[in-house]
C-alpha positions as CSV (number, residue, x, y, z in Angstrom):
1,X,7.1,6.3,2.2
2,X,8.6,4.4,-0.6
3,X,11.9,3.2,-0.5
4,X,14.1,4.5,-3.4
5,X,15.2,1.0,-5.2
6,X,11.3,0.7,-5.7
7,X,10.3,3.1,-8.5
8,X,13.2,1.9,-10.7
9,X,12.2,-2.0,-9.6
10,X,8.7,-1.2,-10.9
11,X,9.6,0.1,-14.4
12,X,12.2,-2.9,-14.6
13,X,8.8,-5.2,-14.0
14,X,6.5,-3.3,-16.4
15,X,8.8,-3.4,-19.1
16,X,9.8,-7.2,-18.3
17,X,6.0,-8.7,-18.1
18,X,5.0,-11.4,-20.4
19,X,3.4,-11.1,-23.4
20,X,-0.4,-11.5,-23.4
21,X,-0.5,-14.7,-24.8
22,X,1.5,-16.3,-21.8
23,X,-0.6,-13.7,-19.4
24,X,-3.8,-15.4,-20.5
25,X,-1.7,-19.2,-20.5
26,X,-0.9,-18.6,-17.0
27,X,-3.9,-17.1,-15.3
28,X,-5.4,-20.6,-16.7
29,X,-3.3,-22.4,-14.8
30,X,-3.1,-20.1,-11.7
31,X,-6.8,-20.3,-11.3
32,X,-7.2,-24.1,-11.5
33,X,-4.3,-24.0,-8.3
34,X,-6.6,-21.7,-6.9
35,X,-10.1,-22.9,-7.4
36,X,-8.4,-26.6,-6.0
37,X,-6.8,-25.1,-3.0
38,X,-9.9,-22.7,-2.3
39,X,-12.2,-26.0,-1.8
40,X,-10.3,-26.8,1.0
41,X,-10.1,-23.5,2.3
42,X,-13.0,-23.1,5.4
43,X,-13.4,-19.2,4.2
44,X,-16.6,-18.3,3.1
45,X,-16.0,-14.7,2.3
46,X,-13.2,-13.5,0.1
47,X,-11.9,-11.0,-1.9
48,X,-10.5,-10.8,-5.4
49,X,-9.7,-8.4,-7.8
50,X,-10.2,-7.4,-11.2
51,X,-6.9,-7.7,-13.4
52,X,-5.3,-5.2,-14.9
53,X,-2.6,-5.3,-18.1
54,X,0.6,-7.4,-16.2
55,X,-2.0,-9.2,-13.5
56,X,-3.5,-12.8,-13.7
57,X,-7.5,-12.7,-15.1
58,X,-9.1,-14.2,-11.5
59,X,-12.8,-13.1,-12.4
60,X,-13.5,-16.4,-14.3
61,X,-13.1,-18.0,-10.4
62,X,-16.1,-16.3,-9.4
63,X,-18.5,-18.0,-11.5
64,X,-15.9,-21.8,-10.9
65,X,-17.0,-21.2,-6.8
66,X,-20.1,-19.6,-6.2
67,X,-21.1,-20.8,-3.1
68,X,-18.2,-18.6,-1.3
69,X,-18.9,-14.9,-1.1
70,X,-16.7,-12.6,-3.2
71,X,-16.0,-9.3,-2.9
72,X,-13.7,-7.0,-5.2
73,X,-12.1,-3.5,-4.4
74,X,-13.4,-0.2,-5.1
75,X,-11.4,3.1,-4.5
76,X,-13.1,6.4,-3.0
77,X,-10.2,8.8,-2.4
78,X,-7.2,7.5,-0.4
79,X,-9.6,4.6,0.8
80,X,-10.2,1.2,-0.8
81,X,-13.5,-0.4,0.6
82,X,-14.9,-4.1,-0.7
83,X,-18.1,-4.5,-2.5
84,X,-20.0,-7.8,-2.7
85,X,-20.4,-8.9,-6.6
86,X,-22.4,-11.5,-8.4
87,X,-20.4,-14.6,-9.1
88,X,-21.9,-15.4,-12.5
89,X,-21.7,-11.9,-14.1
90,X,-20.7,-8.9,-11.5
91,X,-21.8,-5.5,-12.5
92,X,-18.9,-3.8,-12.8
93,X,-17.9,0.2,-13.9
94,X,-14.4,2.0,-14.5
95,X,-12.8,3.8,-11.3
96,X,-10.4,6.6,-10.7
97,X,-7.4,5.3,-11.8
98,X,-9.4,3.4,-15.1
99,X,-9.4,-0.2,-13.2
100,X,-12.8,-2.0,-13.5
101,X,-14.9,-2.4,-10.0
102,X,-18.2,-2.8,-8.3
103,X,-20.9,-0.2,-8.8
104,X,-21.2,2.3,-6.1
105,X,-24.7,0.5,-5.0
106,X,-23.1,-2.7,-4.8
107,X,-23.2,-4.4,-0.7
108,X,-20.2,-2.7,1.1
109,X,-18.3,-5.9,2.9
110,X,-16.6,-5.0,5.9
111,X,-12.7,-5.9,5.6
112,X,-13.3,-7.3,8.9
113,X,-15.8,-10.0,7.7
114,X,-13.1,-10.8,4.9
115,X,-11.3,-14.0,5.6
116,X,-9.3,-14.8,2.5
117,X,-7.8,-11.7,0.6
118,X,-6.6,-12.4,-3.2
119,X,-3.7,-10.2,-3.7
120,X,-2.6,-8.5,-6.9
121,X,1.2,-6.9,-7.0
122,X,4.3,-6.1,-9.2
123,X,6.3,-8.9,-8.0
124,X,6.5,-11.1,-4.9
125,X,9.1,-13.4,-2.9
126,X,8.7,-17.1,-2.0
127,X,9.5,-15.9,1.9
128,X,5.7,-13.5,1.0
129,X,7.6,-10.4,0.8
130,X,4.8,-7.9,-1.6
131,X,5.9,-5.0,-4.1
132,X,2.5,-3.1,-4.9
133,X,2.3,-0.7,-7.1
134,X,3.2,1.9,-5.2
135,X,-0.3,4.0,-4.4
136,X,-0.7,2.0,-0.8
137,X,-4.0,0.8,-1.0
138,X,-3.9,-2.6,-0.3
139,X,-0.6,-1.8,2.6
140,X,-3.7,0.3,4.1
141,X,-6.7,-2.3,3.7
142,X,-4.3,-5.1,5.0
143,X,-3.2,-3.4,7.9
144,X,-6.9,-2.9,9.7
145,X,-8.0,-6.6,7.8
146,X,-9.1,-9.3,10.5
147,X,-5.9,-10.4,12.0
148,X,-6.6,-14.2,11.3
149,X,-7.6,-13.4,7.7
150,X,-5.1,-14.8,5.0
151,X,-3.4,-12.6,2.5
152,X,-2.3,-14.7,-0.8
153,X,-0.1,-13.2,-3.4
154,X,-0.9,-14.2,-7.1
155,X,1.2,-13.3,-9.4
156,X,2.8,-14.8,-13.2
157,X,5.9,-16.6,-12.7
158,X,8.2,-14.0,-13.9
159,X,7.0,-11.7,-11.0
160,X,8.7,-14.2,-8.4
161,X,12.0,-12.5,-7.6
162,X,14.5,-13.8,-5.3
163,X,14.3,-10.7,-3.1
164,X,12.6,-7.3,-3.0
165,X,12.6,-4.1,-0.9
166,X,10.2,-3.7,1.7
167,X,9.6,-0.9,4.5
168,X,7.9,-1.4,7.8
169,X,4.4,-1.0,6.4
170,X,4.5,-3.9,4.0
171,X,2.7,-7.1,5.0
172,X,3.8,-10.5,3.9
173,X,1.5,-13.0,2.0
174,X,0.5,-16.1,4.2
175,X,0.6,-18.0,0.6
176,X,2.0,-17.3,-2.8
177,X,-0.3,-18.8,-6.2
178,X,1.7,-19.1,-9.4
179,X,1.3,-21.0,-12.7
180,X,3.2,-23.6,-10.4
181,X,1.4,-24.0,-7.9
182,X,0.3,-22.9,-4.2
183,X,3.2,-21.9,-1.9
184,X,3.1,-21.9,1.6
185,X,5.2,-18.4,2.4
186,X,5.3,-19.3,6.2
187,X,7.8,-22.4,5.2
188,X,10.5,-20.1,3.0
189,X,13.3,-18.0,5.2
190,X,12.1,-14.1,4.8
């Protein structure tokens, strides 16, 4: 169920996103945080996802650590499984809702094998808090993930609001990645 304030919060943020010039600026940036942090980070397998208009370009990341395994999302009715891609070039084919993603003969990952999850969203909080976009499918995949697996927002620094609506169902990031840096979501006051 979405809460009311949500729906009018998301067309605030589409019609607020930067330009594509600064898009393109700060996915730079947010990947070089990422790619630094990531070499430190023990998991091996870890998902991404493919950006969409409003959403920091992460595929690039792929090819900058190959010897991690990456998987990217793929949606199949209500469901939103995790295929394993090439890091160099993935194959990749438009879905249901237009989004780029893995060809349907592409390795199905289990989400329990995924250790790290790359998370897009509308806007997020320095405490982790998430706004999605409002279909449920990563609420969904998150909720039956590994429970020691770590969920990191990534998101351009105008989607960093100082607080958002959330019902019971939404999960918190472990770590926030912006232009500025990593943040550790664990240290902030929800």
């Amino acid at each position: 169920m979405t809460t009311p304030a949500k729906p009018a919060l998301r067309r605030v943020l589409r019609a607020n996103r930067p330009d594509l010039g600064s898009q393109m600026e700060q996915s730079t940036a947010i990947r070089s945080h990422l790619a630094r942090w990531l070499a430190d980070q023990p998991a091996k397998t870890i998902a991404a996802f493919v950006a969409i208009p409003g959403e920091p370009l992460l595929l690039p990341l792929l090819a900058e650590l190959p010897d991690r395994r990456w998987v990217l999302p793929r949606i199949t009715g209500e469901t939103m499984t995790f295929h394993q891609v090439e890091t160099s070039l993935p194959r990749l084919h438009p879905g249901p809702f237009g989004i780029p993603e893995p060809m349907p003969d592409s390795p199905v990952v289990p989400i329990e094998e995924i250790e790290l999850f790359l998370c897009p969203g509308m806007a997020f909080t320095q405490s982790g808090k998430r706004l999605g976009r409002g279909k449920g499918y990563y609420d969904r995949a998150l909720a039956v993930s590994h429970s020691e697996s770590l969920r990191v927002g990534v998101c351009f620094r105008e989607q960093v609001l100082p607080e958002l609506p959330t019902d019971s169902h939404d999960l918190p990031m472990h770590f926030l990645t912006t232009p500025g840096g990593m943040i550790d979501c664990s240290e902030r006051p929800a």
